[in-house]
C-alpha positions in Angstrom: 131.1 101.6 148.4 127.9 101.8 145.9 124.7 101.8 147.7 121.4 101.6 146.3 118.1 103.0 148.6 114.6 102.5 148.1 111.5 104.7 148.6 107.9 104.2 147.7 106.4 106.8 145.9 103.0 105.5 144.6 101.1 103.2 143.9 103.3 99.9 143.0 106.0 102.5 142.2 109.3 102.8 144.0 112.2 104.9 143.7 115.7 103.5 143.4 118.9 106.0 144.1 122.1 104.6 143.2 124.7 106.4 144.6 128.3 106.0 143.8 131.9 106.8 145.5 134.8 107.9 143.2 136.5 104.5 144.2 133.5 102.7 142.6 134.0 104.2 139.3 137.4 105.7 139.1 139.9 102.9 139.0 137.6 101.7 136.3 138.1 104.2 134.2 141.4 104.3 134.2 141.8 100.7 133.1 139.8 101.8 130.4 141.0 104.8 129.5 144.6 102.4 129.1 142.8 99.8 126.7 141.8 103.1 124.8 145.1 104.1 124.0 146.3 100.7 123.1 143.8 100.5 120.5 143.3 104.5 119.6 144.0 105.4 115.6 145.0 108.7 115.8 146.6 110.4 112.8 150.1 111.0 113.5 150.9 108.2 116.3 151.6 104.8 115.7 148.4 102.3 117.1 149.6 102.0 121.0 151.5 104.8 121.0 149.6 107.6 121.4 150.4 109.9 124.7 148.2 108.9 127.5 148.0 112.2 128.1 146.3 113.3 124.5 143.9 110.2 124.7 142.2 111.7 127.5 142.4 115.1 126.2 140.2 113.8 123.7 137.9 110.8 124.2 138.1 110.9 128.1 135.1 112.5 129.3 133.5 109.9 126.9 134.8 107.3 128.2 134.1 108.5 131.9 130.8 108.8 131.5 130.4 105.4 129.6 132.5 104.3 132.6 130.3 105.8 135.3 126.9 104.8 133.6 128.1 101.0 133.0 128.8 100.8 136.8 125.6 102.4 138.0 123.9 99.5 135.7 125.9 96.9 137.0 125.0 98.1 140.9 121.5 98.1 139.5 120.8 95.0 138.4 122.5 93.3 141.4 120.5 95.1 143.7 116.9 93.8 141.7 118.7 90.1 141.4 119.7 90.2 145.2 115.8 91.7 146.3 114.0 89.7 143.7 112.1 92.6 143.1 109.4 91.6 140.2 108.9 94.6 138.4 107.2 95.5 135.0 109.6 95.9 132.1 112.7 97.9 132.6 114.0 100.4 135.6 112.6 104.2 134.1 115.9 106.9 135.2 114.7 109.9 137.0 115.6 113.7 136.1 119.0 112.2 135.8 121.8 114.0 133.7 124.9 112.3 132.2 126.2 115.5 131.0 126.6 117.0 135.0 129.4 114.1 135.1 133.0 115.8 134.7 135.8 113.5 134.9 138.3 116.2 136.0 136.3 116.6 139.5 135.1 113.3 140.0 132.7 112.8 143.1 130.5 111.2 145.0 127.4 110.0 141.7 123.7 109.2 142.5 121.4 108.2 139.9 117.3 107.9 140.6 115.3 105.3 139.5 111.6 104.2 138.8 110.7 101.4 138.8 106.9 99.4 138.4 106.1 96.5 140.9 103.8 94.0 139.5 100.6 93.4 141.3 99.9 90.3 143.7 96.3 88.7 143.1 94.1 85.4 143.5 92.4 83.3 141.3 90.0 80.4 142.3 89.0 79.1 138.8 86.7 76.5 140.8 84.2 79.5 140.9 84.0 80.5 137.5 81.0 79.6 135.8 80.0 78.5 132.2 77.6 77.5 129.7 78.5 74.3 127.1 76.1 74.5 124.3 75.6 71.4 122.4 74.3 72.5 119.0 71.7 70.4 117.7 72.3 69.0 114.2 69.5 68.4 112.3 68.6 66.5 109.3 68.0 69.5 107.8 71.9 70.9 108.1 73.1 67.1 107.0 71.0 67.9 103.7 72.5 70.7 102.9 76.2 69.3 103.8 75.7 66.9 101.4 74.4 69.2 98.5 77.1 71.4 99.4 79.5 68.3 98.7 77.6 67.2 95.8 78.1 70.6 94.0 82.2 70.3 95.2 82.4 67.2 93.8 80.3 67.5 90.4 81.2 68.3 87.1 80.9 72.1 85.6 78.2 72.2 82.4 77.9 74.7 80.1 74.0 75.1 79.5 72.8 77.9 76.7 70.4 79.9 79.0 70.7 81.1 82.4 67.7 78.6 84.0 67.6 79.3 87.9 69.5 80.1 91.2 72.1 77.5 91.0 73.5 79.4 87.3 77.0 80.3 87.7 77.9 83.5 85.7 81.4 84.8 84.4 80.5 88.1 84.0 82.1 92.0 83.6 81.0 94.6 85.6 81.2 97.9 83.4 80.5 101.1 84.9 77.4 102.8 83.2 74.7 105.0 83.2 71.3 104.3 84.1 70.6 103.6 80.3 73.6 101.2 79.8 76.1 103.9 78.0 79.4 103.4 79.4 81.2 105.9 81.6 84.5 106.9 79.7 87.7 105.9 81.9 84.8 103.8 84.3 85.7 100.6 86.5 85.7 97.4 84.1 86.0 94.2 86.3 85.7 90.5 85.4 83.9 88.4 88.3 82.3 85.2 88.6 79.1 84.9 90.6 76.3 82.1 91.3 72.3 83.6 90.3 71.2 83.2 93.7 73.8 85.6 95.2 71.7 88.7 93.1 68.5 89.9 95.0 65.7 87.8 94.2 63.1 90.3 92.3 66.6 91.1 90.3 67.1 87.3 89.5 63.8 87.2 87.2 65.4 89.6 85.3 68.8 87.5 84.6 66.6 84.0 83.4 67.1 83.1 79.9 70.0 85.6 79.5 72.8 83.7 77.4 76.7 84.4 76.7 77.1 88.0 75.8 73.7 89.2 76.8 74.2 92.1 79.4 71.7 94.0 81.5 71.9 97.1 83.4 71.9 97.1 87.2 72.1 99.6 90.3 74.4 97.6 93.1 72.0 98.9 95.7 68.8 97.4 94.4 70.6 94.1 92.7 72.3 92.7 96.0 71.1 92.4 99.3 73.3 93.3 101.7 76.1 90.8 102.5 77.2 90.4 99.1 76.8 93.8 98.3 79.4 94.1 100.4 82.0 91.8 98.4 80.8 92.9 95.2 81.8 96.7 96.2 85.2 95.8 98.1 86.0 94.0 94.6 85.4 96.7 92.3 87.0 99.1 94.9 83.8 101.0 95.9 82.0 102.0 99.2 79.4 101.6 100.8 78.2 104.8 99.5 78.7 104.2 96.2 76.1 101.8 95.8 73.6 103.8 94.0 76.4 103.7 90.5 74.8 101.6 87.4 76.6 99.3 86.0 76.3 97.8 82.5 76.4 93.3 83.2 77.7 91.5 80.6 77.6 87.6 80.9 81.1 85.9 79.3 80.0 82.4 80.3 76.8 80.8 81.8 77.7 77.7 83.7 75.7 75.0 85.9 77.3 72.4 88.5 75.8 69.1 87.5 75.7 67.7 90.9 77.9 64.3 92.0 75.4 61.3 92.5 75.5 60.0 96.2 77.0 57.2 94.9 80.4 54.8 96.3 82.0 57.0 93.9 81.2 60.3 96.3 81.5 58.4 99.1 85.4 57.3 98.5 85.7 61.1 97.0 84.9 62.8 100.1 86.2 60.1 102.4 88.9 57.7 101.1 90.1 56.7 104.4 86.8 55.5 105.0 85.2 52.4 103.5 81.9 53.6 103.4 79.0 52.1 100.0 76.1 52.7 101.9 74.1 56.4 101.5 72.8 55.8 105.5 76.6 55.8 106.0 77.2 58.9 104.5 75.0 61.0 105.7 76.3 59.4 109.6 79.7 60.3 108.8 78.8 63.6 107.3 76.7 64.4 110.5 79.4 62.8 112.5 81.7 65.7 110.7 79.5 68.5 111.7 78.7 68.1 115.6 82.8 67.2 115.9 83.0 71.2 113.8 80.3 72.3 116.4 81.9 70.7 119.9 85.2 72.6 118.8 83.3 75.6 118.4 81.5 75.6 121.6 85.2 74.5 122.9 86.5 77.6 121.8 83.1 79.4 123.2 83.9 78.2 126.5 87.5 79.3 126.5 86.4 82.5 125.7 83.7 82.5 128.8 86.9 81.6 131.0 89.3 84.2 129.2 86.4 86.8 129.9 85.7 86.1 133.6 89.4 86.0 134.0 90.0 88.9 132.9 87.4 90.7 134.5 86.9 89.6 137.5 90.5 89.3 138.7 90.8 92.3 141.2 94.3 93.4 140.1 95.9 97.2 140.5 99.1 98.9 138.7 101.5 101.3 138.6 99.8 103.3 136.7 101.5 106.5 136.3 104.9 104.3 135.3 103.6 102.1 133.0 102.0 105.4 130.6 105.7 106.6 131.1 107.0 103.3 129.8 104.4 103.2 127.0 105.9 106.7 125.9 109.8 105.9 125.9 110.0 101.8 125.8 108.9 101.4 122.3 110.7 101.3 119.2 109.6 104.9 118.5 108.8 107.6 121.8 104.7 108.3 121.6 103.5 111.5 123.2 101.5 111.8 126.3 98.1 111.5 124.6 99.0 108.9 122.8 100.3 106.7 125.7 96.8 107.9 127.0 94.6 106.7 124.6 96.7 103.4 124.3 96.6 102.7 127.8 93.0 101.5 128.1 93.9 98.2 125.4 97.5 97.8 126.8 96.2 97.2 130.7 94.0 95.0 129.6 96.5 92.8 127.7 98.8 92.7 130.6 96.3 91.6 132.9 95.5 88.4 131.0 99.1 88.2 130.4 100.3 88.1 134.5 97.0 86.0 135.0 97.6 83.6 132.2 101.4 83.7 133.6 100.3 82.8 136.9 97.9 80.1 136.0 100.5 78.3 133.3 103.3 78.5 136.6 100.9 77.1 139.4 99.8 74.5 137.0 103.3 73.5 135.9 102.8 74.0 132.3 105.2 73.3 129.9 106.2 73.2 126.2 108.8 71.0 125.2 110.7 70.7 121.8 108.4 68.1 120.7 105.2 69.8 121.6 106.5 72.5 118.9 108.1 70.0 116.3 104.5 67.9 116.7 102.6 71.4 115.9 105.1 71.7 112.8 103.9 68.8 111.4 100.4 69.2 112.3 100.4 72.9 110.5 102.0 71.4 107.5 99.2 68.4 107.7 96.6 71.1 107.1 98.4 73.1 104.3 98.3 69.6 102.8 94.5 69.0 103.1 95.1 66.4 105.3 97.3 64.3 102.5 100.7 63.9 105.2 98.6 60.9 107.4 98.4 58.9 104.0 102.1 59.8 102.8 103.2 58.6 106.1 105.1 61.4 108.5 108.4 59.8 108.8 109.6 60.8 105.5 113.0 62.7 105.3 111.2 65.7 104.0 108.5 65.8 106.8 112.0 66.1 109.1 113.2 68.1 106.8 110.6 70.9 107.0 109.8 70.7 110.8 113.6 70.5 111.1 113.8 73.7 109.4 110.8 75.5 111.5 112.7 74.7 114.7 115.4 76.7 113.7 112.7 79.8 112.9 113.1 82.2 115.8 109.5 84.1 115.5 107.8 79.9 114.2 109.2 79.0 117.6 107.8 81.7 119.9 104.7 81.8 118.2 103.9 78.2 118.6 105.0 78.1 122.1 102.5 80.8 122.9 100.0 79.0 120.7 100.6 75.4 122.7 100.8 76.9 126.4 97.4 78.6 125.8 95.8 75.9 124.3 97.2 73.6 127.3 96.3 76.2 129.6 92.7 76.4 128.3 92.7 72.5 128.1 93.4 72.4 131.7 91.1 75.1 133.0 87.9 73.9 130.7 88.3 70.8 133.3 88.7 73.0 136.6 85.4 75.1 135.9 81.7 74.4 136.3 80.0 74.1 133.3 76.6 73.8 132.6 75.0 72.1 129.3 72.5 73.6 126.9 71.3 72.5 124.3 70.9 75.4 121.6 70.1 75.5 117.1 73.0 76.6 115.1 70.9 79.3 114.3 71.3 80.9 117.7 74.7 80.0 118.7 75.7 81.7 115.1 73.8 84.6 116.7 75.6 84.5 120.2 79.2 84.1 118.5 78.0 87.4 116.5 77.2 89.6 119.2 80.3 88.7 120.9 82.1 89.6 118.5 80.5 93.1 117.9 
């Protein structure tokens, strides 16, 4: 009769030996060895009829060892499902060799095992700490809100002179020298840029320039840094190629005449709304801007939880096992040094997975088909600028395409993931103690930078 011992040898890290009789294997084999023959195309014989004896000659150590290694798999997996051992990924076999197996002296088998135990832990999220910061909107970030909507919803002019920052230029970038001769076989690219986006001595430079006018330029002293940045990636330069001239020529000089903040804005911007008042407008235009700003210091906060949970959850692991999984249970094997260097990222992930797995289980959180078929119809609400609310979302094709999405394997898992964390986080925000403060945009831009560098 199979057994199958146990025997810790690390951290989180047990051996398994499965250790076989011949009567655990052997009548096995024969019954397949049989269903070989019936099915066996072998020149010469009819199918069924080939000589038991010939089958084996041939395919029969084959099919033993298939034999033996499907039975220590089977003994396996009943013994994890009987101890409900939770382990990480799958069992890792041991200095085992398939090819010491000889069906003609069949024996007593034992296969080794390791295998990674996953870590037990706590987690009071009543003690985790943060910060809610309410931004302040000022009258100052409505203004330009509202400019930045004028300019949307105005009308394109063509003016005959370039006359300030608000200019915008078709132009071609062609690669030069310092003295405007172009550089033989040099980049040539068509772009489309506002005045203000240039440096600002450089901008003096560009006033009263017209169509077809051009003027020589070094990227390094015409942009300040940011769009440096853009203008480089589009011509397919570096960084350190910002000291090339370039010859400018302007195709087209263009100026947004902007909308009037009139009822014919107002329904433009928001026709759901039946606003004629400008007092109106700029509320709901505010209004628009701290709702932007509580979803961003949402988000903040969720990543304050995410971080404390991540690492201040005292959790340890197998170590040794799961750097030999990271080498062999990927699609392609990965040396030693490179299960090394991944190791660092991968722990981390699997921390906030088994803690986020823990949390979403004590919390009873679930995602049901119409959690995902709702965030169908929700992602196609966006793609349609937030046109489906007025077409109405019980049209066939609305069905139609969430319909389809269910039936999207990777849609499907993706979403679920999406939901449960966002439930999750939901949840949690309400279990911590959080503190309000009140902070400019100016400074929580800066926070949400330095986090993310």
């Amino acid at each position: 009769m199979a057994t199958v011992t146990r025997e810790n040898i690390g951290l989180l890290t047990d051996k398994l030996t499965v250790t076989l009789n011949k009567e655990d294997y052997f009548s096995g084999f024969e019954q397949s060895l049989k269903k070989y023959a019936k099915t066996a195309n072998i020149p010469g014989f009819r199918k069924g009829m080939v000589p038991a004896g010939l089958v084996k000659k041939m395919y029969g150590q084959s099919v033993f060892t298939d034999e033996v290694l499907r039975t220590v798999e089977k003994e396996l997996n009943t013994y994890l499902t009987k101890e409900e051992l939770d382990i990480f990924a799958q069992p890792l076999p041991l200095d085992n060799d398939a090819r010491a197996l000889d069906m003609n002296n069949p024996a007593d088998i034992s296969f080794a095992f390791e295998i990674g135990l996953k870590p037990s832990f706590d987690i009071d999220t009543k003690k985790i700490k943060v910060t809610r910061y309410v931004i302040d909107v000022t009258d100052e970030m409505v203004n330009q809100e509202i400019e930045r909507l004028q300019v949307r919803n105005g009308k394109m002019t063509e003016p005959e002179a370039v006359t300030g920052d608000d200019n915008v230029l078709n132009v071609k970038f062609i690669e030069s020298d310092k003295d405007g001769n172009e550089v033989e076989g040099g980049i040539s690219k068509d772009n489309s840029l506002l005045v203000k986006y240039f440096e600002e001595k450089f901008r003096k430079k560009l006033i009263g320039k017209k169509n077809d006018d051009t003027v020589v330029l070094q990227l390094d002293k015409a942009f300040e840094d940011k769009e440096k940045e853009a203008i480089l990636a589009d011509l397919g330069l570096t960084a350190e190629d910002g000291n090339r001239y370039f010859k400018l020529l302007i195709t087209k000089v263009g100026l947004v005449e902007k909308a009037e903040l009139n009822a014919e804005l107002f329904a433009s911007v928001y026709p759901s709304s039946a606003i004629t008042t400008e007092e109106d407008f700029r509320a709901e235009v505010k209004k628009e801007i701290e709702n932007y700003y509580a979803q961003q210091s949402r988000n903040q906060i969720h990543d304050q939880i995410y971080h404390h949970l991540v690492d201040h959850t005292s959790m340890e692991f197998p170590e040794s096992f799961l750097k030999r999984w990271l080498q062999t249970g990927g699609e392609k094997p990965k040396t030693e040094e490179e299960a090394e260097k991944e190791y660092p990222s991968f722990s981390s992930q699997l921390k906030w997975t088994l803690v986020s797995s823990k949390l979403a289980a004590d919390n009873k959180i679930e995602v049901a088909p119409d959690d995902i078929r709702e965030f169908a119809k929700q992602q196609l609400f966006s793609y349609m600028g937030g046109q489906l609310g007025a077409l109405g979302d019980n049209q066939q094709w609305v069905d139609d395409y969430t319909n389809r999405m269910m039936q999207d394997r990777k849609f499907v898992e993706d979403s679920y993931h999406r939901i449960s964390t966002e439930k999750l986080f939901g949840l949690l925000e309400n279990q911590v103690t959080a503190k309000e403060e009140s902070i400019s945009a100016e400074a929580f831009a800066e926070k949400l930078h330095h986090h993310h560098h």
